[in-house]
Structures are given as C-alpha cells and as structure tokens.
C-alpha positions in Angstrom: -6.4 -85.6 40.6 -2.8 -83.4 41.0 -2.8 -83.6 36.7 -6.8 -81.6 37.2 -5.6 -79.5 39.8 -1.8 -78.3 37.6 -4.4 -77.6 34.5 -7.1 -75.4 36.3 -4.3 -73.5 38.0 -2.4 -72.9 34.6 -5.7 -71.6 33.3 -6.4 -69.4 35.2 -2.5 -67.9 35.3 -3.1 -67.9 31.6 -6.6 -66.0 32.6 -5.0 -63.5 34.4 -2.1 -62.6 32.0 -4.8 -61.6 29.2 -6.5 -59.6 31.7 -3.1 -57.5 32.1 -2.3 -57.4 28.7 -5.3 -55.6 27.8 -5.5 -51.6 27.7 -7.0 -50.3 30.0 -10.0 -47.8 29.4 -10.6 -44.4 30.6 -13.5 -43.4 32.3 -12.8 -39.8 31.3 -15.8 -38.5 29.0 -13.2 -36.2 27.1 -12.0 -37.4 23.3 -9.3 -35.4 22.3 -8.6 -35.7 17.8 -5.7 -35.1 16.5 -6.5 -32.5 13.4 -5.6 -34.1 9.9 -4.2 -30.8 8.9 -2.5 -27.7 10.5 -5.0 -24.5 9.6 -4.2 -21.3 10.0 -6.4 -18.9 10.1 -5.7 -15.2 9.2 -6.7 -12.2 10.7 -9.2 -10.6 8.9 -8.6 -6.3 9.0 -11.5 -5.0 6.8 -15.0 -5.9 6.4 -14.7 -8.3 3.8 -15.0 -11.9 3.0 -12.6 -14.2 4.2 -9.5 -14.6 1.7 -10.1 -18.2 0.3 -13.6 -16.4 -0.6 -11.7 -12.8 -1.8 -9.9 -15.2 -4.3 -12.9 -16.5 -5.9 -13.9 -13.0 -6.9 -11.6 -10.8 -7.1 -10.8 -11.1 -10.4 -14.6 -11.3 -11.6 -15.1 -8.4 -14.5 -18.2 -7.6 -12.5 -16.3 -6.7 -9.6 -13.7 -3.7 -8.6 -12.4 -3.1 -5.2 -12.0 0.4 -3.5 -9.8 1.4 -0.9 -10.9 3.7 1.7 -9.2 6.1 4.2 -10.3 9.2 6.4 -7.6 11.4 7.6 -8.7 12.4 11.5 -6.3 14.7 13.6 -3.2 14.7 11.2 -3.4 10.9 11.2 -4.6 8.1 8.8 -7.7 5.4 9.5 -8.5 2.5 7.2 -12.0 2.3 6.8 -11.8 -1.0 5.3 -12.4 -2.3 1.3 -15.5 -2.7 -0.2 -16.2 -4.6 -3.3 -18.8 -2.8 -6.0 -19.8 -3.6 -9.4 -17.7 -2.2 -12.1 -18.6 0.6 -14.1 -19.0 -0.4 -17.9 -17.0 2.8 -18.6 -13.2 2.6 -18.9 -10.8 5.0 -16.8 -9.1 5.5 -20.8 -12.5 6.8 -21.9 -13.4 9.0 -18.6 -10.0 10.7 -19.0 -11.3 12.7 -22.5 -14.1 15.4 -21.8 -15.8 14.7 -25.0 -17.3 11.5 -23.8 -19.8 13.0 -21.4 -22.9 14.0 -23.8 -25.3 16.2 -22.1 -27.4 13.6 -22.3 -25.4 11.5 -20.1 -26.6 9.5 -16.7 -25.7 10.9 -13.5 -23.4 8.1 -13.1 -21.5 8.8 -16.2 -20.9 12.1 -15.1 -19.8 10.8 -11.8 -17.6 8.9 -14.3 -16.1 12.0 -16.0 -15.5 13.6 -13.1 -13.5 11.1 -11.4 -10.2 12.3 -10.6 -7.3 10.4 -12.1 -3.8 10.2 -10.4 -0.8 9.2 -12.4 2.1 8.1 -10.4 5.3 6.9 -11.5 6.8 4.2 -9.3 10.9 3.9 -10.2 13.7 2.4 -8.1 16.2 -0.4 -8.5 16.0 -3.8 -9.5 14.7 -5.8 -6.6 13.7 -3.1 -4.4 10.0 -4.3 -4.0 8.0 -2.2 -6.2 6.1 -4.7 -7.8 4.9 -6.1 -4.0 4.3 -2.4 -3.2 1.8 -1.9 -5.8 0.5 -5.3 -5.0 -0.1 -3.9 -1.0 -1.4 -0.8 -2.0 -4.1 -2.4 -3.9 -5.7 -4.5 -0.9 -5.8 -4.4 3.5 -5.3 -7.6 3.8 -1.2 -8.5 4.7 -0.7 -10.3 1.4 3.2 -11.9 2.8 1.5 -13.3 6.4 -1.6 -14.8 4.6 0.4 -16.4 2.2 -1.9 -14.5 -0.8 0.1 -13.3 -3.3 -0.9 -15.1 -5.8 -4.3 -14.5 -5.4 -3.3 -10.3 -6.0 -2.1 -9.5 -10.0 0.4 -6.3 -9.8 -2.4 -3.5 -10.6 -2.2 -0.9 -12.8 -4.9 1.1 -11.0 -6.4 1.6 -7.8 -9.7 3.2 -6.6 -9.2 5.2 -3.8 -12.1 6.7 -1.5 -10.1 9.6 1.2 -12.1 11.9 3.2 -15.5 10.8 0.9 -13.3 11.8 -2.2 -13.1 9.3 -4.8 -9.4 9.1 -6.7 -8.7 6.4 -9.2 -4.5 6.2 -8.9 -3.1 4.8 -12.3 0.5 3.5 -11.8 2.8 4.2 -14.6 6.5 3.4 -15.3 9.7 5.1 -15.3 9.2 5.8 -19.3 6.6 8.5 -18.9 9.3 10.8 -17.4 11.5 10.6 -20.1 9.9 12.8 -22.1 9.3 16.7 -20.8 5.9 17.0 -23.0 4.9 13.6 -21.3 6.0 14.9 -17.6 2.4 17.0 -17.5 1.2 13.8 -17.0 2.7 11.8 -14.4 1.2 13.7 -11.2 3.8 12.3 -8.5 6.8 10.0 -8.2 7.7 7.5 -5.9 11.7 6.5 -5.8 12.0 3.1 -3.5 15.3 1.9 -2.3 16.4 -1.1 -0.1 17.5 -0.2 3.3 20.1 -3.4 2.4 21.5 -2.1 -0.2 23.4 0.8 -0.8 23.9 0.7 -4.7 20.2 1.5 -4.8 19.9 3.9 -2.5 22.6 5.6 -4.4 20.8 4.9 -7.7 17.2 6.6 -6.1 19.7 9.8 -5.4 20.6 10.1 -9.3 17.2 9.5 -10.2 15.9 12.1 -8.0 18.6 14.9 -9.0 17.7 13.6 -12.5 14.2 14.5 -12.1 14.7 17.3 -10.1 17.4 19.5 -11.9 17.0 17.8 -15.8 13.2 17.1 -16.0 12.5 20.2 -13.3 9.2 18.0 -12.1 8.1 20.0 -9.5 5.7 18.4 -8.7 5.4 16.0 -5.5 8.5 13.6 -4.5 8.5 10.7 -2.4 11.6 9.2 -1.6 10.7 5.4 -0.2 12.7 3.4 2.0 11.7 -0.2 1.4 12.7 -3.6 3.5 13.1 -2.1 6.8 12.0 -5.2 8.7 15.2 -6.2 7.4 17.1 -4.2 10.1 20.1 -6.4 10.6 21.1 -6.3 7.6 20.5 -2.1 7.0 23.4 -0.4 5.2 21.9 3.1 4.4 20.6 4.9 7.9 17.5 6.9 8.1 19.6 10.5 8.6 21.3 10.1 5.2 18.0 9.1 3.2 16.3 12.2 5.5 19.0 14.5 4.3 18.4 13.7 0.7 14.6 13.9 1.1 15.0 17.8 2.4 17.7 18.5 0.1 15.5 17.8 -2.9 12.2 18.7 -1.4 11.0 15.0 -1.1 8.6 13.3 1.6 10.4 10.5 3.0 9.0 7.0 4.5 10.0 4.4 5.6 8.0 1.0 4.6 8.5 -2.7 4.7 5.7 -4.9 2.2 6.0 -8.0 4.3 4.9 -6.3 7.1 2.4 -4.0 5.4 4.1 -1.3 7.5 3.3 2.3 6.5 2.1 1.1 2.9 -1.1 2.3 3.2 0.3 5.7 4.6 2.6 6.5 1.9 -0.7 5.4 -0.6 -2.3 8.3 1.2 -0.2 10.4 1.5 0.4 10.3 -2.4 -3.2 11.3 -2.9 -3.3 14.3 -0.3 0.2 15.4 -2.0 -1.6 15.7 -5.4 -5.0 16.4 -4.3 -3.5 19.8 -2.6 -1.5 20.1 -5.9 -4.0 20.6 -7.8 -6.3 22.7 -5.9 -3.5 25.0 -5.7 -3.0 25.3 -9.5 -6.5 26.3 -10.3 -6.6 29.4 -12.2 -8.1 32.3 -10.4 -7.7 35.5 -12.8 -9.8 37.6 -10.4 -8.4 37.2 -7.6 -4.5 37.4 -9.3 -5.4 41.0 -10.4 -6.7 41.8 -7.2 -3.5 40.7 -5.8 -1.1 41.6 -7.9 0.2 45.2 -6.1 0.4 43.1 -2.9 2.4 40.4 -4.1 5.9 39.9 -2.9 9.0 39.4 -4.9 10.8 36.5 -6.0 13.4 36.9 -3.5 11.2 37.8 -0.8 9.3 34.7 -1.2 12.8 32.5 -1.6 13.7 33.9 2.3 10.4 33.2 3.8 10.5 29.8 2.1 13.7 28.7 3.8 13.0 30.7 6.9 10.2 28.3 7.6 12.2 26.0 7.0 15.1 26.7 9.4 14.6 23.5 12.2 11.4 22.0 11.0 13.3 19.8 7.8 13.1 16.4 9.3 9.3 17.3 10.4 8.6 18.5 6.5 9.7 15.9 4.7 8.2 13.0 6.8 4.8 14.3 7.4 3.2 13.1 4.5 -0.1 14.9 4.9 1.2 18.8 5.5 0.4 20.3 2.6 
C-alpha cells in the first residue's frame, strides 16, 4: 500500500515538473517578424520611377532623360526628370544646318534648332569630375542610394530651363588646346579638391593658361569640389574667391556625395552661355545707329571696374547675374 502511494506521488512530481518546463504562451494577439533582410528605401526627389525600376530603363535606346529647372526670384527649382522617347536624329547631325530640308517635320526642325552647349570640364586627377558629370545627369543622390553603377559618365545632357530646351555636350581638356578649336567649347569648368592644395594650385595655372594664352573669354567657372570633406579642407573659400574675381570666374562651392549645389552650378552653366550668346547676336542696325554714342575703350574699362568696386565676392558667386 506505502509502495502505491510513493509511485502516485512521484508521478505526479514528475507531472508537475513538465508542466514548468514548458513555455509559456502569450495571450497577446500581436506577432512581431523579424525581417530576413535590412531594406532601405531611398527618397525619391523627382517624379519618376523608383531606382531599382530607373535601372531597368535607363539605358534602353528608346529612352533619353531630360533635366528640368525654372529659375524664380534669382533662385533655382528642380522640376524633376522626365523620361521621353529618343529622337532618331543624332545631336552630330542636328549640329550642321544642311540637314534640315524644307521638307522637314516639325520635329526635325525642333531638332535643328536645338541649342547645343559645349563645356569643357578640366581639373586634377581625382578631383571628382567624372562623378560630377555623373550628378549632373540625374536628381536622384547617386552616393546615398548606392546607384552609381546604374549611371554611365555622360557625354550629353538634355536640359529643359525656363521652357528652353539645351542639350549640354561635355568635352575634355583637348578641345582647348587648339585656338581654331576654342570657338567651340562654349564654357569651362575648372574643379579642385577643397583637400588638396596641389590642385587647387593646378586649377590657378589652368585658368591663367586659358585666360591670358588661349584669351577664352568666354564664361569661367572655378569649382570647389569635396566640401563635405571639411575637416580635412586645406584651401579656404577667400583664396579660391580671390582667384575667381581676379580672373573673371563664377565660383561654387559643391560636394557629389551630397549632391550639394551640383545642380546649381549645371544651371548656372547654361544661363552663363545662354546670356552669351544672346549678347553676341549681330545687330548691324542698331551698331550704326549707335555708333556716335558709343563710349571709348577706356571709358568702358572705368565703368567696368567701378561697378565692380565692393560687389566682387557677390559677382563671382551668383551664378545667374548675367
């Protein structure tokens, strides 16, 4: 009877030890999952597709993306990308007159009538111009979404400013060798590191190069890359201002990998040449009826630099005063 009474109480110990060993449920209604993967999603600054879709068509021959701006109160606003189907006309083959018949489409005409920037991107070895032509070909922050290889370097751009369609065609330091090839190049961009001196004094060279050997007169813009890289800055804003109004250059500073002021200086490149151009139009009328009124040489030299006289800083880094 005690031997019964020693096995039904050792059950039930052993009963009661499972019972504790067990996990105990939740009545909570909540499931929380872990996520297989960390995903990241990037904020999206134009009205396009998401990037993972951009990447799948991008490079489709159908396909061409165009940049758009509107310049509002002596400021800049990005109207966002749009993707269009390519024209079946080259920019090489637009460039010559002779290819518009008078027969042509309205949109060929359009085509022929396009106007086609040449700018001239130079600077140091490892100064970021190939990421700055990279930026200035899309809105989206190529180094925070992690897209860069999605984005070839470009050799052209379309550019839509103000309802004003520009194709920009980036060029290298060759074209300025020559003076009978310097009618081409339309504007030039010298970018420095803000973390290294040596270019910074290189981009001084070039510029009195181009200035006083080539005598391109035509617009200057004196880029100071990498400034998110401030710890590290060895050449200060004042000196690269001074050498911006010395030589009659816009300055700005930018930094790719934050896509800070890329697509301002991009701008700012087209309003340069735009009001370049429009100033160089050939008016013979109106020169003979001016021509008892016009001032001299040295009368136009002093009003130049009295204008000048506590507005340099304010010239050379407002990109869009013409």
């Amino acid at each position: 009877m005690f031997s019964n009474m020693e096995q039904l109480q050792n059950l039930q110990c052993n009963v009661n030890l499972t019972k504790k060993l067990q996990p105990v449920e939740r009545s909570s209604s909540l499931r929380i999952e872990r996520p297989s993967s960390l995903a990241i999603r990037s904020q999206r600054r134009n009205s396009l597709p998401s990037p993972s879709v951009i990447k799948a068509i991008v490079h489709t021959p159908d396909l061409e993306r165009v940049r758009s701006f509107s310049l509002i109160g002596g400021g800049l606003k990005n109207c966002g990308d749009k993707l269009r189907r390519r024209s079946t006309y080259s920019i090489g083959a637009s460039e010559d007159a002779e290819t518009c018949s008078t027969g042509a489409t309205a949109s060929l005409e359009s085509i022929c009538q396009r106007q086609i920037f040449k700018v001239a991107i130079i600077g140091s070895k490892g100064v970021g111009k190939k990421s700055l032509k990279k930026q200035f070909a899309t809105s989206e922050e190529l180094y925070i979404n992690n897209k860069t290889e999605a984005y070839r370097s470009p050799e052209e751009i379309c550019v839509l400013m103000d309802e004003e369609e520009s194709w920009v065609m980036f060029v290298d330091e060759t074209e300025l060798a020559n003076q009978a090839e310097n009618e081409l190049v339309d504007s030039v961009m010298v970018v420095f590191s803000v973390e290294d001196g040596k270019s910074f004094k290189n981009g001084v060279r070039k510029i009195e190069m181009i200035r006083q050997e080539i005598q391109f007169d035509k617009p200057l813009f004196l880029v100071a890359n990498k400034v998110d890289l401030a710890r590290h800055r060895v050449v200060t804003e004042k000196d690269a201002k001074k050498v911006a109004t010395r030589y009659n250059c816009k300055y700005i500073e930018t930094s790719v990998a934050l896509n800070h002021n890329v697509d301002q200086l991009l701008a700012g490149v087209i309003r340069q040449v735009r009001s370049r151009r429009q100033n160089n139009v050939y008016h013979p009328e109106a020169e003979r009826i001016e021509d008892s009124k016009t001032p001299s040489m040295f009368t136009k030299i002093l009003l130049q630099k009295l204008m000048k006289i506590g507005h340099h800083d304010l010239s050379c880094t407002r990109l869009f005063d013409v």
